[in-house]
Each structure stands twice: as structure tokens, then as C-alpha cells.
C-alpha atoms as one frame of an Amber mdcrd trajectory, in Angstrom:
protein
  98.496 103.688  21.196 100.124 102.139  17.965  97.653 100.890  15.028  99.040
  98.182  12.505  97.542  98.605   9.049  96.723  95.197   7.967  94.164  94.598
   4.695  90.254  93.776   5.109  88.729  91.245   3.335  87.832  93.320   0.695
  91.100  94.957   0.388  90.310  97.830   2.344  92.314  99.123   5.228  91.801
  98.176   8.581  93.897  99.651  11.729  94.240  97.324  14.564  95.471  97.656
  18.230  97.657  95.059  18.640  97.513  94.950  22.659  93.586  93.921  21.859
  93.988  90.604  19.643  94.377  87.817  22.088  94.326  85.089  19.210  95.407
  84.662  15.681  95.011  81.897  13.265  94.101  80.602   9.933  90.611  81.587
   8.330  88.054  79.641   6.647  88.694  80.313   2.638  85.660  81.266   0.362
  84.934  77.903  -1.811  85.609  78.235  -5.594  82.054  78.060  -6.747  82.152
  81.972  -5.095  79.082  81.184  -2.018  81.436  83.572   0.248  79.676  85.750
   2.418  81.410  88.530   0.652  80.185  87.648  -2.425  81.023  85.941  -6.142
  84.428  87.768  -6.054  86.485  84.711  -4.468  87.768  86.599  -1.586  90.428
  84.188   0.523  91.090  85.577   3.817  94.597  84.381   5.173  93.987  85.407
   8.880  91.335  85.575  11.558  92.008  88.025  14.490  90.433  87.572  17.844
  89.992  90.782  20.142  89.163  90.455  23.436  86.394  92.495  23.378  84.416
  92.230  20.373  84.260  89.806  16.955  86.776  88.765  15.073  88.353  90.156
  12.037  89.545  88.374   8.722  92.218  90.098   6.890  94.157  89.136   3.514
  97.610  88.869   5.145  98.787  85.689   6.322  98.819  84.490   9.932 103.172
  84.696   9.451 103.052  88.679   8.243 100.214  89.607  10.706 101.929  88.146
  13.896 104.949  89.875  13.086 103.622  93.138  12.130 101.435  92.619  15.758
 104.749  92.016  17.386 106.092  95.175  16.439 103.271  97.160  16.717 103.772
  96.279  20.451 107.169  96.501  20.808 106.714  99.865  19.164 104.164 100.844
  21.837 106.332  99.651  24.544 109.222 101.789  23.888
């Protein structure tokens, strides 16, 4: 199994299996006046991730950089 590294909301990492995401796409950004649910920091999320088992996952990277880093994450499993 091959992990992609991609960045949690917080800027954390967070390792993903890229044969589980079924869906990615643009996420809801945290408003200015800071009522995210991660806080006053003013987090923006780029991407959601959808897994097909399980919630979804917003990570800093946008939906561009993720799908290609998911694409070779399976390519690299597949070889």
C-alpha cells in the first residue's frame, strides 16, 4: 500500500490511501471574522477528500496538487 502525505487542516500531516478517496473537491473556507470550527486562527482548507468508507478529510493543498499527488500515489502502487 502507498500513503500520499498531504497537510491537515491544521498543518499537520496526514497519510492517505489513495485507492480509498472516491471524491475530491473544493472545501468550504473558514469566514474572515475566524467562526471556523478550528478556531480564530483563519484556517482555509483547499480540498475535501471523500473515502469510501468513513468521513471526509479537509486538507490545505488544493484540489489541482492533491489529485495529482493521488494519481501517482496509485500509479506508484500499481507498478
Amino acid at each position: 500500500m502507498r500513503l500520499v502525505e498531504l497537510s491537515a487542516a491544521k498543518g499537520g500531516a496526514v497519510w492517505v490511501n489513495p485507492d480509498l478517496v472516491i471524491y475530491v473537491g473544493a472545501a468550504e473556507t473558514a469566514s474572515a471574522s475566524g467562526s471556523s470550527m478550528y478556531g480564530g486562527n483563519n484556517v482555509r482548507n483547499a480540498t475535501r477528500l471523500f473515502f469510501s468508507q468513513g468521513p471526509g478529510l479537509d486538507v490545505k493543498e488544493n484540489v489541482a496538487d492533491v489529485v495529482a499527488r493521488l494519481t501517482e500515489g496509485a500509479a506508484a502502487q500499481g507498478a
